[in-house]
Structures are given as C-alpha cells and as structure tokens.
C-alpha positions as CSV (number, residue, x, y, z in Angstrom):
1,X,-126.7,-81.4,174.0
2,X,-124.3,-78.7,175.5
3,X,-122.3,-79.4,177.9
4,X,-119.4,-77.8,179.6
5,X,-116.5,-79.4,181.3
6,X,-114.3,-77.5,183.8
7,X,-110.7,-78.6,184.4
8,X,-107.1,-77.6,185.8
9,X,-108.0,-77.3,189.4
10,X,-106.5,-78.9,192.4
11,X,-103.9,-78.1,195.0
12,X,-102.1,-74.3,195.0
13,X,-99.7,-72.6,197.3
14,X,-100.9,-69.2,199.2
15,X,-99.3,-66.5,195.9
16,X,-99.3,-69.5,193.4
17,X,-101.1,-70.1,190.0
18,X,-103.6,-72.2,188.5
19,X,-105.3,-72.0,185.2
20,X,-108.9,-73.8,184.5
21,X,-110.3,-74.5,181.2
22,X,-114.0,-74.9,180.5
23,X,-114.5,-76.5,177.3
24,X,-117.6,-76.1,175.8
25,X,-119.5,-77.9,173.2
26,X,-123.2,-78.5,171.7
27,X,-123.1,-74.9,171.0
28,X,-121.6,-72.1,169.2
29,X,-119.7,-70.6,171.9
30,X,-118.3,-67.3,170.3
31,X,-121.4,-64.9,170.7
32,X,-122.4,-65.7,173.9
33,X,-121.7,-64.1,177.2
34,X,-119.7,-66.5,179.9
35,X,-118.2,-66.1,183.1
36,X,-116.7,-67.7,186.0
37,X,-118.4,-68.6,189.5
38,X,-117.4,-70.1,192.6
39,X,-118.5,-71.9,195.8
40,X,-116.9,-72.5,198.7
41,X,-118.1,-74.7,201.6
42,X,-121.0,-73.3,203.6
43,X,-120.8,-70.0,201.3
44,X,-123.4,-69.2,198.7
45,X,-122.4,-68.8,194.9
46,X,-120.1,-66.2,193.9
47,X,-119.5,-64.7,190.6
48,X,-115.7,-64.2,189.8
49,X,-115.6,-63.0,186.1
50,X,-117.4,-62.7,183.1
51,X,-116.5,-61.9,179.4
52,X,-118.8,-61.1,176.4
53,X,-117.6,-61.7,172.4
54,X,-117.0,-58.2,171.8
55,X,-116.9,-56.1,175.2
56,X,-113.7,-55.7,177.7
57,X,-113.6,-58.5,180.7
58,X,-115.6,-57.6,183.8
59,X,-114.0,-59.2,187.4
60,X,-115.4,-59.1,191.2
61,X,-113.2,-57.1,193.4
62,X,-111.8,-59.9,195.7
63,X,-109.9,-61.3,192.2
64,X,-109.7,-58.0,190.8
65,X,-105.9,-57.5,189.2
66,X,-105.0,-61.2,190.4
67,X,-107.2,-63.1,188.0
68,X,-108.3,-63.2,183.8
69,X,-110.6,-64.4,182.0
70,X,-110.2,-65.2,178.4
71,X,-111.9,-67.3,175.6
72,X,-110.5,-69.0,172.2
73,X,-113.7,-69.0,170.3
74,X,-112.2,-71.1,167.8
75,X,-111.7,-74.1,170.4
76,X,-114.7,-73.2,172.1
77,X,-112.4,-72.8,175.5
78,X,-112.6,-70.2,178.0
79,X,-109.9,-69.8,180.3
80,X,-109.4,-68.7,184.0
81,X,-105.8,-67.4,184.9
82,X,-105.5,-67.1,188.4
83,X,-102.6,-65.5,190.0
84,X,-101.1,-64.3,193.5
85,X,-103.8,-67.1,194.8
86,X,-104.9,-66.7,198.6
87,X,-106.9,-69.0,201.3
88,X,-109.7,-67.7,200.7
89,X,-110.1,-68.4,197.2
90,X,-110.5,-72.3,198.0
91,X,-114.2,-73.0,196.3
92,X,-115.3,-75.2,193.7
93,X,-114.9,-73.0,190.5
94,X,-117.8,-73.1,188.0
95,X,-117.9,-72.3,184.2
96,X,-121.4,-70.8,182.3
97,X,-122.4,-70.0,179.0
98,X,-125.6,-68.2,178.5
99,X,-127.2,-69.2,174.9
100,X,-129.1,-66.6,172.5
101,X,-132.2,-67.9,173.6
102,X,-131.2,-66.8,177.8
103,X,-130.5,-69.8,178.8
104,X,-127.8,-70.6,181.4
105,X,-125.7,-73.9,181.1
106,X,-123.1,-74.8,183.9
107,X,-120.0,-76.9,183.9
108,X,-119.5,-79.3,187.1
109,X,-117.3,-77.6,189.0
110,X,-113.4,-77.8,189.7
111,X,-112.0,-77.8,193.1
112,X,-109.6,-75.4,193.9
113,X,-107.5,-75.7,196.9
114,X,-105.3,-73.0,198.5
115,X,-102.7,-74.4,201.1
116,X,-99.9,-74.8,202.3
C-alpha cells in the first residue's frame, strides 16, 4: 500500500521558514516524478513545485527563488524548503508521487500558517 505522509507545517512569521517532509513508502520512490501542491481556503489547488530523478527542479512563480524542492531517494523523503514566507502562502500543503504505471498518490496535507 503506498502511502505518503506530509509533516513540518504549522505556525510561521511573514519572512520566516518552514521545511515539510513527505515520506513516502509502499513504493520505490527514486524514479518517479513528485511535486508539491497547495490549497488554501476557498481557493482551488495549486501546484508549487515539482522534481523528477534525473531533471533540474521546476517551481510556480509566486514561490519562485523563495522555495526548494528536494528528495533523498535513499530515505524515500522529499523535502519542501520554504523561505522569505508571506500571507498569502497560508494553504494546506500537499505532497504527490506519480508511479510508473501514471498513477497519482497524495499525502494528507499539512497546514501552513503565515502570521503574525
């Protein structure tokens, strides 16, 4: 069964940090393509960032120089380093893997709260 589990959010000052793991398991995480989503209330779904095993990290303008995605394929952890954080980056942050056969598998979610 795969299953991913997000962690690390919670409270953050306006140009704080937080990082967020997404652990994965039930799979073999280092070949496939994952990214970073986000939803915040009364707002559709948003991708943030995405990275592939062997290509260069890909990130949506709005976190664009402030955030980074990385993996430790060995742990099967991806990793969300965000930076210089602002209001409007107050979702619910979401993890996904998509397998070798095309299929997407989400995390639950991690709240992410910018405030002072």
């Amino acid at each position: 069964q795969v299953q991913l589990v997000e962690s690390g959010g919670g409270l953050a000052q306006p140009g704080g940090s937080l990082r967020l793991p997404c652990a994965a398991s039930g799979l073999n995480f280092s070949p496939n393509p994952m990214g970073w989503y986000r939803q915040a209330p009364g707002k559709e779904r948003e991708w943030v960032a995405r990275t592939s095993s062997g290509g260069s990290p890909t990130y949506a303008n709005s976190v664009k120089g402030r955030f980074t995605i990385s993996r430790d394929n060995a742990k099967n952890i991806a990793y969300l380093q965000m930076n210089s954080l602002k209001r409007e980056d107050t979702a619910v942050y979401y993890c996904n893997v998509v397998s070798a056969g095309g299929y997407t598998y989400w995390g639950q979610g991690t709240q992410v709260t910018v405030s002072s």
